[in-house]
Backbone bond lengths (Angstrom), bond angles and torsions (degrees), N, CA, C in turn:
res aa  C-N    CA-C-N  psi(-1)  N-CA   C-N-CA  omega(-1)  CA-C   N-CA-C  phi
1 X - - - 1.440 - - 1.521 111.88 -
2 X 1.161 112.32 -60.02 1.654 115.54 153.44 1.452 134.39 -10.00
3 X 1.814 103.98 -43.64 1.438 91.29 -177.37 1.388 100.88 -102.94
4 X 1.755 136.38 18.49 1.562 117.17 134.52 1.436 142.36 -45.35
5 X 1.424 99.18 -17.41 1.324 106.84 -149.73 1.608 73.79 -111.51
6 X 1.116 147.10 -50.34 1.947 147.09 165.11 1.653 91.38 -39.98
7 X 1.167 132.49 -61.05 1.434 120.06 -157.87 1.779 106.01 -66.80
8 X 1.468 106.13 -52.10 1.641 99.30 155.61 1.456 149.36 -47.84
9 X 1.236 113.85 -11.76 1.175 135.05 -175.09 1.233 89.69 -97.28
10 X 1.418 136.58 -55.81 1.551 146.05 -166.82 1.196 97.52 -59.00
11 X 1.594 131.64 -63.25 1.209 131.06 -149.60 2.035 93.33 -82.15
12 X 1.273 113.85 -36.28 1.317 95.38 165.37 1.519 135.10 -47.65
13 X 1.418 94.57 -51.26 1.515 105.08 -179.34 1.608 109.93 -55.78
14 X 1.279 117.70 -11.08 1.672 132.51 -165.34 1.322 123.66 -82.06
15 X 1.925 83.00 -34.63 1.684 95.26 169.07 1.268 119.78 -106.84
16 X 1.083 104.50 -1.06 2.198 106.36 -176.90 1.960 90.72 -93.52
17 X 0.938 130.43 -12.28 1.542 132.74 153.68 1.239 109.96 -79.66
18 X 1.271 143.34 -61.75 1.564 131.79 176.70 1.416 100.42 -42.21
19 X 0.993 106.97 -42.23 1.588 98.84 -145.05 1.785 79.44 -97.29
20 X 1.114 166.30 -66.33 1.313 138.00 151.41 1.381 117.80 13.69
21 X 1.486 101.36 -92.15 1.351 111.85 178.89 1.930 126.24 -58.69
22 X 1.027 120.96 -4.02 1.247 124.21 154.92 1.633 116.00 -77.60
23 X 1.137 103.39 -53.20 2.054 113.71 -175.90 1.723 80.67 -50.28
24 X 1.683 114.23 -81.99 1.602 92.88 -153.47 1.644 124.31 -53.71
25 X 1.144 112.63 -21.35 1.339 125.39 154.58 1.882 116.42 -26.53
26 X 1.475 101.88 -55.79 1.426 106.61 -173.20 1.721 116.68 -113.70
27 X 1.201 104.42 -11.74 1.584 109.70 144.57 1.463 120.50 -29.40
28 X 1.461 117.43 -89.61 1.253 115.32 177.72 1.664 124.36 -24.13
29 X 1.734 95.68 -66.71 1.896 89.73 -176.30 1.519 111.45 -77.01
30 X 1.433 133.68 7.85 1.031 112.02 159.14 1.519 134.40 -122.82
31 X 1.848 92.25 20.68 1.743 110.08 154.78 1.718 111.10 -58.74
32 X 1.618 93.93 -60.11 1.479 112.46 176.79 1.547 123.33 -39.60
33 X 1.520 107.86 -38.08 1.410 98.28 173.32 1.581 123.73 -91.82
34 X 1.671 95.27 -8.87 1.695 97.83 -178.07 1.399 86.54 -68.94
35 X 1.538 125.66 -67.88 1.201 127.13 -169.74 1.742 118.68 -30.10
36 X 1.293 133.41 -48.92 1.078 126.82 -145.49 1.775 82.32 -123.89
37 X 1.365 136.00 25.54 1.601 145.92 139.76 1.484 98.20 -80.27
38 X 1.211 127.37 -51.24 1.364 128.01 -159.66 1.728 135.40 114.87
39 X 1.947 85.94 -3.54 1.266 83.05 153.81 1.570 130.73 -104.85
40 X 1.575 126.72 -146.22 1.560 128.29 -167.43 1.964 92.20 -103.84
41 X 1.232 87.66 127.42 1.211 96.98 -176.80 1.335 110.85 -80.17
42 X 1.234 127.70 27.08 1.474 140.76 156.33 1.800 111.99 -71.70
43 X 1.321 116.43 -14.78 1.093 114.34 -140.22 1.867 78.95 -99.62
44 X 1.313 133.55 -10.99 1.270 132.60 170.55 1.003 127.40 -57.51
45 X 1.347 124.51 -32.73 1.728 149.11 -150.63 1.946 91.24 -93.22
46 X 1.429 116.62 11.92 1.318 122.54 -178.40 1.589 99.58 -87.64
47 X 1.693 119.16 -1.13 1.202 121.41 -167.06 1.590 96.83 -94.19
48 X 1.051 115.06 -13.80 1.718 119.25 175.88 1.664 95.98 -69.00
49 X 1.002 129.84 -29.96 1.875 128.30 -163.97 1.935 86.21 -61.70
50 X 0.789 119.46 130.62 1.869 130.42 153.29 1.652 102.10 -53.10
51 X 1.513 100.89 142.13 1.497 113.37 159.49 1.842 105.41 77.06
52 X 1.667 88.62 -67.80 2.042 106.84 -159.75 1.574 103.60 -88.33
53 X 1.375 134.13 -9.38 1.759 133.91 -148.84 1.422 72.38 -64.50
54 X 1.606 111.85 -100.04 1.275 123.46 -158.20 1.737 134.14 -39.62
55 X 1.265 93.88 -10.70 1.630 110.71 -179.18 1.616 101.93 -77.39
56 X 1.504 99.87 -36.14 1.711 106.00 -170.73 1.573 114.78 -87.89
57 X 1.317 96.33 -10.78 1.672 111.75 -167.20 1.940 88.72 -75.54
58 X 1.627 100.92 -60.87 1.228 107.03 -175.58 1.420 122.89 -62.55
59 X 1.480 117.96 -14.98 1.342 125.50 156.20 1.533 125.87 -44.97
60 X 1.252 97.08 -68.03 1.311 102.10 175.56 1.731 132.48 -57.94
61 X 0.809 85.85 -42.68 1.760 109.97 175.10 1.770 83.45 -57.59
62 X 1.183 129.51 -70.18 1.992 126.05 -144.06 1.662 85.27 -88.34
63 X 1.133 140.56 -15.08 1.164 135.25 -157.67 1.658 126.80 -102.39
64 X 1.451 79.31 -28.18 2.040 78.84 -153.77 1.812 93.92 -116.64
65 X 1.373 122.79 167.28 1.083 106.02 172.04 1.736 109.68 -97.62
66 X 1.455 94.92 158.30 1.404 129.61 175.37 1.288 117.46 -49.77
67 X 1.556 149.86 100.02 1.073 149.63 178.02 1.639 100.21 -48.78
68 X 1.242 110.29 -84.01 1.495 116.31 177.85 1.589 124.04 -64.49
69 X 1.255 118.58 35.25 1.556 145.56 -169.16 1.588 111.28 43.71
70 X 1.435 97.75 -175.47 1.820 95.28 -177.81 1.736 79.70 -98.34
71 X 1.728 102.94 151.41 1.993 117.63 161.29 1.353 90.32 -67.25
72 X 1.430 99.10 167.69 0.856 115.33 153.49 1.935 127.56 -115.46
73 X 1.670 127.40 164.05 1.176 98.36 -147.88 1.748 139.44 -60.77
74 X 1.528 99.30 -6.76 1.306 121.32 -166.50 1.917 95.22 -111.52
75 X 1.497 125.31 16.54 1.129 105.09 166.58 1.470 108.85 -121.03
76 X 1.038 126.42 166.49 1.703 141.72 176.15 0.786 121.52 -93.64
């Protein structure tokens, strides 16, 4: 009975690494865009939160305005 409760623990530990290794995955490209929106590219590392990071990441970005404005499609 014991080793249900080892296989759960295992398969936990299985997903708090996926899901680790996915956030830093998307960390990087979306420091870069906080950065060059105009905000602190601290505000990416919201992808570490379980479940909500990326929901809030994408919040902000569709939501709030742009310090350094939105381009437009023909500018760089």
């Amino acid at each position: 009975m014991a080793w249900i409760l080892g296989l759960g623990s295992f398969l936990l530990l299985g997903i708090l690494m996926l899901h680790l290794l996915v956030a830093l995955v998307l960390i990087i490209p979306t420091w870069r865009i906080f950065v060059r929106a105009g905000f602190s590219g601290a505000l990416s590392l919201f992808h570490l939160v379980p479940l909500i990071g990326s929901f809030i990441v994408m919040a902000v970005l569709a939501f709030s305005t742009w310090p350094n404005g939105e381009a437009s499609p023909g500018q760089r």
